[in-house]
BATIMI-352281 format. One record per atom (N, C-alpha, C, O, CB): residue number from 1; atom name; residue in three letters; x, y, z. Coordinates in steps of 0.02 Angstrom, whole numbers, plus 50000, padded with zeros to 5 digits. Glycine has a CB too. Layout:
<rs>
NUM  CA  ALA  X  Y  Z
...
</rs>
This chain:
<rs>
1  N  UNK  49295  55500  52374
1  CA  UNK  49363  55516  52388
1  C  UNK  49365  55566  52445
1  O  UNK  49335  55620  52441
1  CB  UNK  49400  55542  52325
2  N  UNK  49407  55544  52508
2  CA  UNK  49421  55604  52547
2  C  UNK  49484  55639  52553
2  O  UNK  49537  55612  52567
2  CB  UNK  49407  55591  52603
3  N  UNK  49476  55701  52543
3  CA  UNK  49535  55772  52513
3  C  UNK  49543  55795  52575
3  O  UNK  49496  55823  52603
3  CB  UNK  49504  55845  52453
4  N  UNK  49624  55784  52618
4  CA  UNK  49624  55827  52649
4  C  UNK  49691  55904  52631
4  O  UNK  49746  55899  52604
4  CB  UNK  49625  55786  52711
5  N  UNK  49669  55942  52648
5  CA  UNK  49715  56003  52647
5  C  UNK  49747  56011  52699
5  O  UNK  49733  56004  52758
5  CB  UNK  49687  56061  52637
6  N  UNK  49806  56034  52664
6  CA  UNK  49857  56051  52712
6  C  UNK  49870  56126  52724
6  O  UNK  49873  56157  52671
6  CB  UNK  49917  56021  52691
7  N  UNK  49878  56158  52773
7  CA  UNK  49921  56251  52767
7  C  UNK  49981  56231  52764
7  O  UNK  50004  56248  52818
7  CB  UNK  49919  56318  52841
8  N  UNK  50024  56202  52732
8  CA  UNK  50095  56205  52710
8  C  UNK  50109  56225  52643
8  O  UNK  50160  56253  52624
8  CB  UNK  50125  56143  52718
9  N  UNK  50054  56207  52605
9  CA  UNK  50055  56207  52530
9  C  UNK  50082  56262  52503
9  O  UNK  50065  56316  52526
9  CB  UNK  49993  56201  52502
10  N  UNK  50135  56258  52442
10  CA  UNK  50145  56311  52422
10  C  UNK  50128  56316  52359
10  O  UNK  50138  56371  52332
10  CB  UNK  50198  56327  52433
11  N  UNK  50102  56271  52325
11  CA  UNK  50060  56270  52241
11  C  UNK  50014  56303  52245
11  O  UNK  49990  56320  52299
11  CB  UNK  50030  56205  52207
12  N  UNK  49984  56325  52174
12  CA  UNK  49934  56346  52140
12  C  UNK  49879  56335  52163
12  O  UNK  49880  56390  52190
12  CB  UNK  49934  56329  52090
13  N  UNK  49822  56312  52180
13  CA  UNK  49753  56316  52183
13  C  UNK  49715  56268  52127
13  O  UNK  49664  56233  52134
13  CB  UNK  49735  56392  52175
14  N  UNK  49761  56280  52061
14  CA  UNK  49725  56247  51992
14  C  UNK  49766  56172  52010
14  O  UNK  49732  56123  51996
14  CB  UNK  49750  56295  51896
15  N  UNK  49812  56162  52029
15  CA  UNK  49833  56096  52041
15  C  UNK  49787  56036  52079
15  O  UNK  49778  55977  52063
15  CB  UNK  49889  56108  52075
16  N  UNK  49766  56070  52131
16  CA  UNK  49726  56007  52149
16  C  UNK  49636  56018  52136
16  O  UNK  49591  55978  52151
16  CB  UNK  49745  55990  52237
17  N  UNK  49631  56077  52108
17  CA  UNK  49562  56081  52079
17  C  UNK  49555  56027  52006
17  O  UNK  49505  55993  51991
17  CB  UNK  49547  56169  52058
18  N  UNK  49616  56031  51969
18  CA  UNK  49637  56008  51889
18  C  UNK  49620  55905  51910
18  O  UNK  49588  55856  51892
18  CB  UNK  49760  56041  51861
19  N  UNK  49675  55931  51964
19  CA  UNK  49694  55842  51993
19  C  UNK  49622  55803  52019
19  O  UNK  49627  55743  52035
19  CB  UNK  49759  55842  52078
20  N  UNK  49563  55833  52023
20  CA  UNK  49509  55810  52037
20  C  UNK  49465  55828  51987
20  O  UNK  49462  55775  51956
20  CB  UNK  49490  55825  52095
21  N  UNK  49429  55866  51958
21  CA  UNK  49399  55874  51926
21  C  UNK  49418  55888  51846
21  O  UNK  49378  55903  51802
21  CB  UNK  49375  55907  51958
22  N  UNK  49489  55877  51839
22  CA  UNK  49507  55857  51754
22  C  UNK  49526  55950  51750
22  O  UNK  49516  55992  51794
22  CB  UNK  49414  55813  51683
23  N  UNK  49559  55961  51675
23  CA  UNK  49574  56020  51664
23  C  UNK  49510  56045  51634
23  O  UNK  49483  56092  51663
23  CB  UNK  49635  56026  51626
24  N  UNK  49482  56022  51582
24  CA  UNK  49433  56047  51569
24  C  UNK  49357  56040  51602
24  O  UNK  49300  56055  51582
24  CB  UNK  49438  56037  51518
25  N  UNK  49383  56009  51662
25  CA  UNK  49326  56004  51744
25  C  UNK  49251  55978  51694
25  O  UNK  49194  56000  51689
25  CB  UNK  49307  56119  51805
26  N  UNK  49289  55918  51663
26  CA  UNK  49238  55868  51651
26  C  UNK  49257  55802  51641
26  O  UNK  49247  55771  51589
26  CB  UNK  49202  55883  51601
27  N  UNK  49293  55776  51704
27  CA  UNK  49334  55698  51711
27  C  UNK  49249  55644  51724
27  O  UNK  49197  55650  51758
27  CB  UNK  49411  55697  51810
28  N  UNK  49277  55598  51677
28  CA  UNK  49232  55551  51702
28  C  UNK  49213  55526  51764
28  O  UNK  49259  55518  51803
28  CB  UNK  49244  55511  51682
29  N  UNK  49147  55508  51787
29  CA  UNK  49142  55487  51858
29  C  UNK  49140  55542  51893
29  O  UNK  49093  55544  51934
29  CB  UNK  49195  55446  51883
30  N  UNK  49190  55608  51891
30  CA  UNK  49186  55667  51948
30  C  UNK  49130  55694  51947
30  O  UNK  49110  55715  51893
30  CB  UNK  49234  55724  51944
31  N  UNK  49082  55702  52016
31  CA  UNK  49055  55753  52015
31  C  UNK  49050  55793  52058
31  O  UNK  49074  55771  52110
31  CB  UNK  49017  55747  52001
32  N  UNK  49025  55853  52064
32  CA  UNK  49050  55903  52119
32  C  UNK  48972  55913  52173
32  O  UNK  48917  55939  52165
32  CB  UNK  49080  55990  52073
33  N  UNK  48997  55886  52214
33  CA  UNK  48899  55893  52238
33  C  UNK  48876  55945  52282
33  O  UNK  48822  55943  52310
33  CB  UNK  48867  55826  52287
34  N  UNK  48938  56016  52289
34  CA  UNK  48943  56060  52305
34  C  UNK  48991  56100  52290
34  O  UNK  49038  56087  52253
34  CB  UNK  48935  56054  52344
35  N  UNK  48977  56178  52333
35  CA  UNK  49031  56217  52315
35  C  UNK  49047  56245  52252
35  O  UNK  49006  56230  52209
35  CB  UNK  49074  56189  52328
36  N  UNK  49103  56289  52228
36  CA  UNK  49111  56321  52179
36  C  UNK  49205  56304  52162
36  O  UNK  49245  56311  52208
36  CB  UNK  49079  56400  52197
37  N  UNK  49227  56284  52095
37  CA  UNK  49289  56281  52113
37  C  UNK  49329  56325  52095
37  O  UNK  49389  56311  52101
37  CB  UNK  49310  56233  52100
38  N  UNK  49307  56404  52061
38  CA  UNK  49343  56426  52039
38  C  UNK  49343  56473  52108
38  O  UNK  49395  56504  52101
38  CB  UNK  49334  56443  51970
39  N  UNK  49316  56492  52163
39  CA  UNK  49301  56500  52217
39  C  UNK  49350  56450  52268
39  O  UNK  49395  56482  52297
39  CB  UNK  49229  56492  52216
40  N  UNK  49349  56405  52277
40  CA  UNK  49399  56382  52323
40  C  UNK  49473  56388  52274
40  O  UNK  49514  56397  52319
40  CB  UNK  49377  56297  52353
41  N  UNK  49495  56388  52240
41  CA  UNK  49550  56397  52190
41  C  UNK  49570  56454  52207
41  O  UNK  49631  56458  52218
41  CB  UNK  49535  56395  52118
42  N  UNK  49521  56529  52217
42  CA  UNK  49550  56593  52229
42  C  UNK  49570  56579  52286
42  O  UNK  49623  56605  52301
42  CB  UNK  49511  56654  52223
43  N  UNK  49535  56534  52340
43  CA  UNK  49537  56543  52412
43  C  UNK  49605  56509  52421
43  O  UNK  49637  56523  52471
43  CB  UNK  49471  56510  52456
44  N  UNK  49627  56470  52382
44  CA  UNK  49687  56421  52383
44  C  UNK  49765  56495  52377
44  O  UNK  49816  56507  52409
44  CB  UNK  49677  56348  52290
45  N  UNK  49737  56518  52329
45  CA  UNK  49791  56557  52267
45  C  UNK  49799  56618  52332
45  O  UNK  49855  56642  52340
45  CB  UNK  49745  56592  52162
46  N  UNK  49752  56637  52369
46  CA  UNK  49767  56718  52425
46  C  UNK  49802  56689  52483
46  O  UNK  49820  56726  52529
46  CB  UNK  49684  56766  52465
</rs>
């Protein structure tokens, strides 16, 4: 899947972390083959 971001956004951070990797960030099939998401989430949320 390719994610692009926008700087318009005015949501949360947990919205499109949740929307990919499930709430309890263990959706079937997802896996994360980098990075940290509670780390891009802060970076989303400042």
């Amino acid at each position: 899947m390719i994610v692009k971001f926008h700087a318009r956004g005015a949501g949360r951070g947990s919205g499109p972390v949740d929307y990919l990797l499930g709430k309890d960030r263990a959706r079937d099939g997802a896996t994360l083959d980098r990075g940290d998401p509670d780390a891009i989430q802060d970076l989303i949320d400042s």
